[in-house]
Every structure is written in C-alpha cells, then in structure tokens.
C-alpha positions as CSV (number, residue, x, y, z in Angstrom):
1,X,-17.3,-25.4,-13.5
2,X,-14.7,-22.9,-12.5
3,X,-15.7,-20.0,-10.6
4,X,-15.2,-16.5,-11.9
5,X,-12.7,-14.7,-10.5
6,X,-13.7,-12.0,-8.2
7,X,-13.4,-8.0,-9.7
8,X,-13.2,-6.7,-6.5
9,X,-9.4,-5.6,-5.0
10,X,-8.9,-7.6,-1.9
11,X,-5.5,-6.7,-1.1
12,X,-6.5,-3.3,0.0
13,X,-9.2,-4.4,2.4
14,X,-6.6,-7.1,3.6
15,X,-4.2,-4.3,4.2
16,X,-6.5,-2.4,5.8
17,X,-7.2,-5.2,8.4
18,X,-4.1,-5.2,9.1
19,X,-3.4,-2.1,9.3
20,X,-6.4,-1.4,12.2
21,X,-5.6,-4.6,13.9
22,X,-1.7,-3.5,14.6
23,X,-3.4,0.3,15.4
24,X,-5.3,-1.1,18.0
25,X,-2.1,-3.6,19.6
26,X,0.0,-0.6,19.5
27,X,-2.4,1.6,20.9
28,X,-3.2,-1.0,23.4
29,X,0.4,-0.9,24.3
30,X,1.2,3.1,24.4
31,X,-2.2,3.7,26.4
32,X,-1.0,1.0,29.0
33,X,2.0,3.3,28.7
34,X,1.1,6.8,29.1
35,X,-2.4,6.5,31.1
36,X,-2.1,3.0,32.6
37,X,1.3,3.9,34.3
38,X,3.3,1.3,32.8
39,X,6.3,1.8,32.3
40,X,7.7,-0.8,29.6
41,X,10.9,-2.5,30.0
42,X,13.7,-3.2,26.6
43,X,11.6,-6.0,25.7
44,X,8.2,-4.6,25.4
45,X,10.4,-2.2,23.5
46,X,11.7,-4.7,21.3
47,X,8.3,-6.0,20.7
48,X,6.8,-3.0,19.8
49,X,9.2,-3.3,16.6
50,X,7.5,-6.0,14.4
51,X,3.6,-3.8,14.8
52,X,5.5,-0.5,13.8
53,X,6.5,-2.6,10.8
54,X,3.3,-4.1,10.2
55,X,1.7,-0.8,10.0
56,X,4.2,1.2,7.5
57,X,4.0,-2.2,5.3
58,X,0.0,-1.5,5.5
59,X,0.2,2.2,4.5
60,X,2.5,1.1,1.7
61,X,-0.2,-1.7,0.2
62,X,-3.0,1.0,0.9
63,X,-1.6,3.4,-1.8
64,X,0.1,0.6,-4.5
65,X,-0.8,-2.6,-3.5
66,X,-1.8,-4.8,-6.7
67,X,-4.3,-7.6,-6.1
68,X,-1.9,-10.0,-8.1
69,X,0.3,-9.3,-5.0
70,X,-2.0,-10.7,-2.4
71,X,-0.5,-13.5,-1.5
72,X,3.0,-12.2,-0.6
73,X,2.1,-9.7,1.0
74,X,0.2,-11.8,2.9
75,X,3.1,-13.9,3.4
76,X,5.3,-10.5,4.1
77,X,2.9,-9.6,7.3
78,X,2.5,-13.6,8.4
79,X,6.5,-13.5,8.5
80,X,6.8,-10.1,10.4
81,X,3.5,-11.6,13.3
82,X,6.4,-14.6,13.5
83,X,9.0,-12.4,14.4
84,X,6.7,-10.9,16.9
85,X,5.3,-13.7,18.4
86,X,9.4,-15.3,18.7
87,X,9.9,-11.8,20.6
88,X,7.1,-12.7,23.0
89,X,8.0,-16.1,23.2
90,X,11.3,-15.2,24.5
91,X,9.4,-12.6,26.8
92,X,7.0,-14.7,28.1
93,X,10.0,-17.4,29.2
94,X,12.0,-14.5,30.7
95,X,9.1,-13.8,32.7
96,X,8.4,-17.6,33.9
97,X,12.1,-17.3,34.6
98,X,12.7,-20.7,31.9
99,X,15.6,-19.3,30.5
100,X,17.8,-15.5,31.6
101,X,16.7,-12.5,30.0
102,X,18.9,-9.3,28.9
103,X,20.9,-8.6,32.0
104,X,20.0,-4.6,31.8
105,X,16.3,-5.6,32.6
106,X,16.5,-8.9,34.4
107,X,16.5,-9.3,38.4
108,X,19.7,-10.9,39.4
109,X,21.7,-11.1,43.0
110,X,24.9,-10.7,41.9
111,X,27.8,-8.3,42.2
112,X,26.3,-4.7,41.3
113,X,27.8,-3.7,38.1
114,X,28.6,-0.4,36.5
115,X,25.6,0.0,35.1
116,X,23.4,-0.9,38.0
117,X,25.7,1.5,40.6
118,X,25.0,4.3,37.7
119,X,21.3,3.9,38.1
120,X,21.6,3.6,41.8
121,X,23.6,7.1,42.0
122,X,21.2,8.8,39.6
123,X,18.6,7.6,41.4
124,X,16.5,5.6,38.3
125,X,15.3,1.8,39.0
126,X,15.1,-0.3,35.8
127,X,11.8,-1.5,34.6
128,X,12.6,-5.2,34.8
129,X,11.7,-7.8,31.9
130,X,11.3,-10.8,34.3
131,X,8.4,-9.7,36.4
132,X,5.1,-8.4,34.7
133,X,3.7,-5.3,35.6
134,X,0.1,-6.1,34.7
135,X,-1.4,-9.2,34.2
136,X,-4.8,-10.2,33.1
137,X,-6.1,-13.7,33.4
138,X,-2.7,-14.6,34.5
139,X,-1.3,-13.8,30.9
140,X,0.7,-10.5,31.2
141,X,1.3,-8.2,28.1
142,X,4.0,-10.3,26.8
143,X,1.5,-13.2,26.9
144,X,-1.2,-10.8,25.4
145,X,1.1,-10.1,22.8
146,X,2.7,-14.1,21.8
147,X,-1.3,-14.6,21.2
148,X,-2.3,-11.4,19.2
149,X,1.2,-12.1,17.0
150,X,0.6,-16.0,16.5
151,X,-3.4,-14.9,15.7
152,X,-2.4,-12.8,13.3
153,X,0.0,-14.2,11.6
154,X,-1.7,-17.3,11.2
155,X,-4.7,-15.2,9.5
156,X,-2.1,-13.8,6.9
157,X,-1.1,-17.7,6.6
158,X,-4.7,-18.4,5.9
159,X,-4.9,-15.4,3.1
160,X,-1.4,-16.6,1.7
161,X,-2.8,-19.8,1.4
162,X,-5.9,-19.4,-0.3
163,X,-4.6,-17.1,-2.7
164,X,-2.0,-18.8,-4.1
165,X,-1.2,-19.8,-7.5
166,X,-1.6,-23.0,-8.2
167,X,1.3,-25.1,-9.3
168,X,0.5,-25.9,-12.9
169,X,-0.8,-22.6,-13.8
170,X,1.6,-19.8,-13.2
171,X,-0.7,-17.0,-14.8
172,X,-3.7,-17.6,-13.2
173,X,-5.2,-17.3,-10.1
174,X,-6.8,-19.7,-7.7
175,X,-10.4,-19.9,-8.8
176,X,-9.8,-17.7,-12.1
177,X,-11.2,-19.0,-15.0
C-alpha cells in the first residue's frame, strides 16, 4: 500500500534549516571576530565564502522554492557544505603543518620578501593561517568548521536522498501514490 504523498511544502522548512544553521556558523564566526578579538587570517576568509552562499541560496528557496525542487536543492546546498568542508580540510592541514599554506599567511624562515618588509615598515603583523588562534577541545575554528560543513552537508545528502525520484517513475515522487 503506497503511502500518500505528504500536502505539506517541505522545501521551505528545509530551506529554512538551512538557512538558521549557516546564521548561526557565520555569526559564530563574526562574533569570534568583533567581540572575541580574533582577528581571522585569508583562510577563515576564504571559508566564510561557501555559508554566505548557503544563506543567499536559502533566502532564494524561501520566496520561490517548489517542493518538486527539493531534492536538488538539497543536492545544491550538500555540494556548497563540500566545498566548505575541502576549505577546512585544507585549513586544518595548514594548521598541523601536513602540507604549506598560502605564503601571505603562513609562518616561514626565509628571506623577507616585499610583502613582508611592507608590513614590517607599516607596522601590521599578518594574522597567520598555520597557527590557531583559539582552540576548543584541541579542534580550532578551522576544525570547528571541517565538522559543521561535513554535518551539514551530509544532512542535505540525507534530504537528496530520500526525496528522490525513483528510477522507473519520472513523474512521481518517492512515496506518491
């Protein structure tokens, strides 16, 4: 017996999730910033990217999402939590020094160049991307961030997933009678 398909919209709920989940990360991150004293360095930057993006996707569903749509947007957000958890990845091994970082941000004893005489002259230290600033449990905010992108994005697999089409039925849902 199949079940009947459910007449509620669950893409803007979804959306919503999202949407308070990468609030909260990003407001996580610029309170850290402005009353923690943390200065971040290019790559907390650079990670900051993929939330902003999760977020404006979010607004957009909110106001003309479609439920048939659920399961690529779903698939939309679980690829943009990859590209932010390969952004922490790569943080998190600049930081544990397994493989060199950008060479703006990254501690090194070699010949000062141009850059790093400018900085000296003007009086500015880099905030370098190879030594946490803050760490809790031993996982700094790179860390923090790797598991809050690979968490998420494996709950927007989970939505893809289940929402699906099924293969022999390309105009009905999962469950849809």
């Amino acid at each position: 017996m199949a079940q009947p398909a459910l007449p509620i919209d669950r893409i803007r709920p979804f959306a919503g999730i999202v949407l308070a989940i990468g609030a909260v990360v990003l407001g996580t991150a610029l309170a850290s910033q402005y009353w923690g004293g943390l200065a971040p360095c290019e790559l907390c930057l650079l990670q900051r990217w993929p939330w902003d993006a999760a977020i404006a996707i979010a607004i957009v569903v909110l106001f003309v999402g479609r439920e048939p749509a659920l399961p690529w947007v779903a698939l939309l957000f679980a690829l943009v939590f990859s590209v932010s958890a390969a952004f922490g990845l790569y943080h998190v091994g600049v930081e544990q020094h397994w493989w060199a970082g950008p060479t703006a941000c990254t501690a090194g004893g070699g010949a000062a160049t141009v850059e790093e005489l400018r900085r000296q002259i003007l009086g500015t230290q880099p905030v370098l991307c190879d030594q946490p600033a803050w760490t809790l449990f031993g996982i700094s905010l790179a860390g923090w961030n790797l598991l809050a992108s690979l968490a998420v994005a494996a709950g927007c697999l989970a939505v893809f997933w289940r929402n699906r089409r099924p293969a022999g039925a390309p105009g009905l849902r999962r469950g849809a009678a």
